[in-house]
Biotite code that builds the C-alpha atoms (Angstrom):
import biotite.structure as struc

atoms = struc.array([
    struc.Atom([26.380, 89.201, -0.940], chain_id="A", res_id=1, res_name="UNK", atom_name="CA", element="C"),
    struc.Atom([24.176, 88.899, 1.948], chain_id="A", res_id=2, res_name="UNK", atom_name="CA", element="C"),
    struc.Atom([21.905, 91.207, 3.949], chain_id="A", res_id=3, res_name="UNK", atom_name="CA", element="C"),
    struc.Atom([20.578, 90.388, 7.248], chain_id="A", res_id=4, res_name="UNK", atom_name="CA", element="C"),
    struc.Atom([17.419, 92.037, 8.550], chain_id="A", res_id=5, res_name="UNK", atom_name="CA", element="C"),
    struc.Atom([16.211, 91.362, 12.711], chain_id="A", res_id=6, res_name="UNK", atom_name="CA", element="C"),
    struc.Atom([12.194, 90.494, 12.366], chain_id="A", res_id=7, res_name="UNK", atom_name="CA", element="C"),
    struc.Atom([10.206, 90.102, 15.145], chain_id="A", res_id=8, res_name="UNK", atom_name="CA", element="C"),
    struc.Atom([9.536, 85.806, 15.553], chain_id="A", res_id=9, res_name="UNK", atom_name="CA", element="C"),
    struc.Atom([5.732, 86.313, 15.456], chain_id="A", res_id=10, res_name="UNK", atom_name="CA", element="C"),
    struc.Atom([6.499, 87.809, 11.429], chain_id="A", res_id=11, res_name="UNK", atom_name="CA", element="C"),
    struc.Atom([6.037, 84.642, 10.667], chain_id="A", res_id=12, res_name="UNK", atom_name="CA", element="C"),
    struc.Atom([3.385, 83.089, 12.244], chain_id="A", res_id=13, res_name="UNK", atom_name="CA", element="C"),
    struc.Atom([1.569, 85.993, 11.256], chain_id="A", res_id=14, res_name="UNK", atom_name="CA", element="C"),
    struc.Atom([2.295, 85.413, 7.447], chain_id="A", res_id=15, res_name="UNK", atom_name="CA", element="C"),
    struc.Atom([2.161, 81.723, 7.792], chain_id="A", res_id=16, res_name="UNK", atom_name="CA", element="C"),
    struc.Atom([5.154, 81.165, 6.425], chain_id="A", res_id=17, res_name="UNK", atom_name="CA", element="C"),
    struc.Atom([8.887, 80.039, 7.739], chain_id="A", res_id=18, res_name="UNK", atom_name="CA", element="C"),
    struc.Atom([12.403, 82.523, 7.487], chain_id="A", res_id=19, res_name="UNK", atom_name="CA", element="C"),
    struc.Atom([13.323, 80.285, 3.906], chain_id="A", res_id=20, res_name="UNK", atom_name="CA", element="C"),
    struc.Atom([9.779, 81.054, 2.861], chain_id="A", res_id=21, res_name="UNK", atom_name="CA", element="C"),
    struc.Atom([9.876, 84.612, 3.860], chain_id="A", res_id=22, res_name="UNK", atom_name="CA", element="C"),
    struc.Atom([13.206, 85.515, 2.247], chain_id="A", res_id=23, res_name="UNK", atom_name="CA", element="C"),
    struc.Atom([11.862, 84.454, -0.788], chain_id="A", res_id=24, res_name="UNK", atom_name="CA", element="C"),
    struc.Atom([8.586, 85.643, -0.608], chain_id="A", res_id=25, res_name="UNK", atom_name="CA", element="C"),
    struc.Atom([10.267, 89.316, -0.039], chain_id="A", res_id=26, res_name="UNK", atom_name="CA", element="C"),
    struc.Atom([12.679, 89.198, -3.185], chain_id="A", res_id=27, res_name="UNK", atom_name="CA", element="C"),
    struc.Atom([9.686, 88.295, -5.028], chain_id="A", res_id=28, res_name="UNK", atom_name="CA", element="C"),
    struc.Atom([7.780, 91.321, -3.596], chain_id="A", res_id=29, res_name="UNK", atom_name="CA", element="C"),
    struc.Atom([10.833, 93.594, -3.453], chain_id="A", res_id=30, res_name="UNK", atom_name="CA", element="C"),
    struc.Atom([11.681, 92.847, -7.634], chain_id="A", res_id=31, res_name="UNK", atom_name="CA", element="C"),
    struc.Atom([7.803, 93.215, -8.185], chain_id="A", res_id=32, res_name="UNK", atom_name="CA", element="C"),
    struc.Atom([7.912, 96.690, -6.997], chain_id="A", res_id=33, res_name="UNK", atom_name="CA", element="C"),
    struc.Atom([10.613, 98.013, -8.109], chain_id="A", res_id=34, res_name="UNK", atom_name="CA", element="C"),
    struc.Atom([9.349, 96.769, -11.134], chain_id="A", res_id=35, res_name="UNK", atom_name="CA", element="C"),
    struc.Atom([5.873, 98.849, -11.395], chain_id="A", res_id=36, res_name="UNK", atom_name="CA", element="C"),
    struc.Atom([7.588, 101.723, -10.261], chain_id="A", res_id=37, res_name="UNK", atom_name="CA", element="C"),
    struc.Atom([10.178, 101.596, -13.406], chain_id="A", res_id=38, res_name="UNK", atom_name="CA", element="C"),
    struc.Atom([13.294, 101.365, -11.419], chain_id="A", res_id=39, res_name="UNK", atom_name="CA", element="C"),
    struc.Atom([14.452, 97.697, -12.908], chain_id="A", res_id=40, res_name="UNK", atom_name="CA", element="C"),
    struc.Atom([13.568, 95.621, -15.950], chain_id="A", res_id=41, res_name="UNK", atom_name="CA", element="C"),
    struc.Atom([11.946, 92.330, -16.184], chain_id="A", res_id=42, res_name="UNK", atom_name="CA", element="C"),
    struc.Atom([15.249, 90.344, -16.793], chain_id="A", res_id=43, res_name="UNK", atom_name="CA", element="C"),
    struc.Atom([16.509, 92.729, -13.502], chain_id="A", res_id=44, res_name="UNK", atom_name="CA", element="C"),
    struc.Atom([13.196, 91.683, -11.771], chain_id="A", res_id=45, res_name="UNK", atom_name="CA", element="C"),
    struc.Atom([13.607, 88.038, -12.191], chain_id="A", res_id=46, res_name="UNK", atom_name="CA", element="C"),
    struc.Atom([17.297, 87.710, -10.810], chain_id="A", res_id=47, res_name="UNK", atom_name="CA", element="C"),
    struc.Atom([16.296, 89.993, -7.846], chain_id="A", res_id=48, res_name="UNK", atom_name="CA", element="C"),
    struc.Atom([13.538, 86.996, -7.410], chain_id="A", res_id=49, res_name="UNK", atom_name="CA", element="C"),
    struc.Atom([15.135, 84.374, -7.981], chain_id="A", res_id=50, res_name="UNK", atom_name="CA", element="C"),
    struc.Atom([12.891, 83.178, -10.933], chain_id="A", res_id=51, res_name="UNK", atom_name="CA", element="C"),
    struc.Atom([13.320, 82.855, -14.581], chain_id="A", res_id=52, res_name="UNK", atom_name="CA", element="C"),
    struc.Atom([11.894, 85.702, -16.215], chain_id="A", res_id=53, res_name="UNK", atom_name="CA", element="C"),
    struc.Atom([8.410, 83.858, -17.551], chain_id="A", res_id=54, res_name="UNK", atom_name="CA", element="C"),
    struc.Atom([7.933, 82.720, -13.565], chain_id="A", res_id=55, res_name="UNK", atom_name="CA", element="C"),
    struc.Atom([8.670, 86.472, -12.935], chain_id="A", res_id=56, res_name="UNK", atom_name="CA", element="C"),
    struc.Atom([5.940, 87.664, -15.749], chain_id="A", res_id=57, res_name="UNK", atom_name="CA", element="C"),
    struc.Atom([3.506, 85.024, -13.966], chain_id="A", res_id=58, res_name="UNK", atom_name="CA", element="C"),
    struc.Atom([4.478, 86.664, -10.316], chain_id="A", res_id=59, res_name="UNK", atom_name="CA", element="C"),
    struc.Atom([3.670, 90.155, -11.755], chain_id="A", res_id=60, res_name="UNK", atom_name="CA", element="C"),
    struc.Atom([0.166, 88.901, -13.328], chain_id="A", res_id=61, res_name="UNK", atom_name="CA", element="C"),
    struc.Atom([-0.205, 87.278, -9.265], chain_id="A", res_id=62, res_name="UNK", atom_name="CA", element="C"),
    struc.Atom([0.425, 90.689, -7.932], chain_id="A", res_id=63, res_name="UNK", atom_name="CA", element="C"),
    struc.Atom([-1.437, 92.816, -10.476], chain_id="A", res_id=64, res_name="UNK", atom_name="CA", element="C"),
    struc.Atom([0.850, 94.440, -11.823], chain_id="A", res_id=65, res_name="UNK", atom_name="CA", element="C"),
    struc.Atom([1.325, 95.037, -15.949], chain_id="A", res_id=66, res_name="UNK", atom_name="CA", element="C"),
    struc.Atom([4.030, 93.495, -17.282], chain_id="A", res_id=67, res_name="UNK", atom_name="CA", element="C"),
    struc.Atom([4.264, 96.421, -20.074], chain_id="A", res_id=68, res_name="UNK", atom_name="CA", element="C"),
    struc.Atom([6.066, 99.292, -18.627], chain_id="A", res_id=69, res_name="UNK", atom_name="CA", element="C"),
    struc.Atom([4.479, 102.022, -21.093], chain_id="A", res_id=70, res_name="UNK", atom_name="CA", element="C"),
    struc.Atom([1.279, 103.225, -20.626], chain_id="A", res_id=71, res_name="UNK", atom_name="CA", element="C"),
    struc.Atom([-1.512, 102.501, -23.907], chain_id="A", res_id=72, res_name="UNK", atom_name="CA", element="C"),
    struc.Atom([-1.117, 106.754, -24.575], chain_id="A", res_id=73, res_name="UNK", atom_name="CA", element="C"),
    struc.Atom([2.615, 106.189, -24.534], chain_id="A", res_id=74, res_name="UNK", atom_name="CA", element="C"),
    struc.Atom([2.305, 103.529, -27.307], chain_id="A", res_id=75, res_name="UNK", atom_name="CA", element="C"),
    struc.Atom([-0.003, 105.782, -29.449], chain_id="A", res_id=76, res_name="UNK", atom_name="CA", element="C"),
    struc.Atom([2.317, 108.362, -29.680], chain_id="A", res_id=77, res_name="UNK", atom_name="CA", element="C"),
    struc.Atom([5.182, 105.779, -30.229], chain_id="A", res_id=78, res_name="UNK", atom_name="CA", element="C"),
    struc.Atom([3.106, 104.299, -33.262], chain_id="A", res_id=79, res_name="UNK", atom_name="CA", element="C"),
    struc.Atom([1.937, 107.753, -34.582], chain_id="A", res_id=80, res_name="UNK", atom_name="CA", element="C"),
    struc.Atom([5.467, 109.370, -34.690], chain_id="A", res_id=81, res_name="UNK", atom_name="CA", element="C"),
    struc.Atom([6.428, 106.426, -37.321], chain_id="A", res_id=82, res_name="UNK", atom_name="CA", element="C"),
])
């Protein structure tokens, strides 16, 4: 399937980048994202970017963001339930 978006032509000059690099520059972001906020998994994450999922993990460590999805309280609990 394909989406098309109008951007203003200065977009790109602005993030130094051409449409090719842009496109893929935003699935990266969008998958990223969606990511922290819990709405996909990692294996979602990387087909949304078009990576394999260890080039994903290394795009979430470039963006700052965990690649766990529980928080370390969350895991406490986990392990003191057992």
């Amino acid at each position: 399937m394909q989406v098309f978006i109008e951007l203003p032509r200065d977009v790109f000059s602005a993030l130094r980048t051409d449409p090719d690099g842009f496109v893929r520059e935003m699935r990266i972001a969008a998958a990223v994202k969606w990511y922290e906020t819990g709405v996909i998994s990692q294996s979602k994450g990387a087909e949304i970017a078009g990576l394999s999922r260890a080039e994903f993990i290394n795009s979430l460590n470039h963006f700052r963001v965990t690649p766990f999805q529980y928080t370390a309280d969350e895991i406490v609990s986990e392990v003191a339930r057992r």
